[in-house]
C-alpha angles and dihedrals in degrees: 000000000000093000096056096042080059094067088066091053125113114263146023094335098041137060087214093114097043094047084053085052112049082046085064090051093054102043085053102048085057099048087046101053093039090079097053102041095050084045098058096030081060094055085039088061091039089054097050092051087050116125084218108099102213092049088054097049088038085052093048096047092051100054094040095058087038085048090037102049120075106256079244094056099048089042086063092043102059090029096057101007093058085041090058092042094042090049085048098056093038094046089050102046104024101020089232134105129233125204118209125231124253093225094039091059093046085056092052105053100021082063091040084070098039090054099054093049086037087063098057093044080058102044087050085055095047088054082054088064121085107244086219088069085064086055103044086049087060100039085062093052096257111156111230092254088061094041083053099046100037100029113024120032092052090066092035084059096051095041086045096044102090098041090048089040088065086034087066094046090051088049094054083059112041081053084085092071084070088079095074088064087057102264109158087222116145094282098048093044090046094045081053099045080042089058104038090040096037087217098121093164099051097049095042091045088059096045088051089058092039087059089042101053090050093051086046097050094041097049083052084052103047095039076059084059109048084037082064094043091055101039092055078051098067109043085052 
């Protein structure tokens, strides 16, 4: 048993360092890709809810390949398919090659999926609006940019929050498909440890904690948040 224990200690003889390590990674990877996810979901709603014709049919497009396509899938897409294109436009122009980053590529597509789902998550949140709020912006002189910034995104934010906030948990741990491009995040450093040390259920076990406890963590951080968000409700 001690012996065992031992293989998840710090140094030559543990995987303790790497484990730590590859749990950076994807904590990192998530909070990366959250950004840009919830930044383009929002423009895809906002697309889709466009009076011009060819953005709403370019935005619906978009989310129904993202929502259609295995995460995997995308994720080799994006991974191998930007590096081809990207070797093919630098080659051209600057007779070089690229060669795109692991994590990089995980950002990107796993953010490619957050944000379709993101946007309808969004587009839920916008029905939720009273369209006489619009109206009475405009009546006061307000621009749309600033309808949009002091009167409508604070309530698109509370009605959004508990969809997005499912959407995040769904993100930490779709971040362990990233192992199969090579990212040294907390799935791809236990399989290893699983396979050197032959101890599978040790290592997935871990691994199985180490996901829980991030799920765990993060759920007591977002009801915090919509516990803010309506508490600022109601004393409004």
């Amino acid at each position: 048993m001690t012996e065992t224990l031992s293989l998840l200690s710090y140094g030559s003889e543990g995987w303790g360092d790497e484990i730590l390590g590859g749990i950076w990674i994807t904590i990192s990877l998530a909070l990366a890709t959250l950004p840009f996810g919830l930044m383009l979901g929002f423009f895809l709603a906002l697309g889709t809810n466009s009076r011009v014709k060819s953005l709403q049919v370019s935005t619906k497009i978009f989310t129904t390949i993202f929502r259609g396509l295995p995460e995997l899938l995308t994720l080799f897409i994006v991974f191998y398919g930007a590096q081809i294109l990207g070797n093919l436009i630098f080659q051209g122009l600057f007779g070089s090659k690229i060669e795109i980053n692991s994590f990089i590529a995980g950002m990107i597509a796993l953010g490619f999926v957050f944000s379709s789902y993101a946007s309808e998550v969004f587009l839920s949140a916008f029905k939720g609006i009273n369209q006489g709020q619009y109206e009475g912006a405009y009546a006061l002189g307000l621009s749309r940019f600033r309808t949009m910034r002091l009167i409508i995104l604070p309530q698109l934010i509370r009605l959004a929050l508990p969809g997005l906030s499912n959407l995040w948990l769904i993100l930490l741990k779709e971040t362990a498909l990233v192992s199969v491009i090579g990212l040294a995040d907390t799935m791809r450093i236990t399989g290893v440890a699983a396979r050197v040390e032959k101890e599978p259920f040790l290592f997935f076990g871990l691994a199985c904690l180490i996901y829980l406890a991030l799920t765990f963590l993060s759920s007591i951080g977002l009801n915090k948040i919509e516990e803010t968000v309506r508490r600022g409700e109601a004393r409004s």
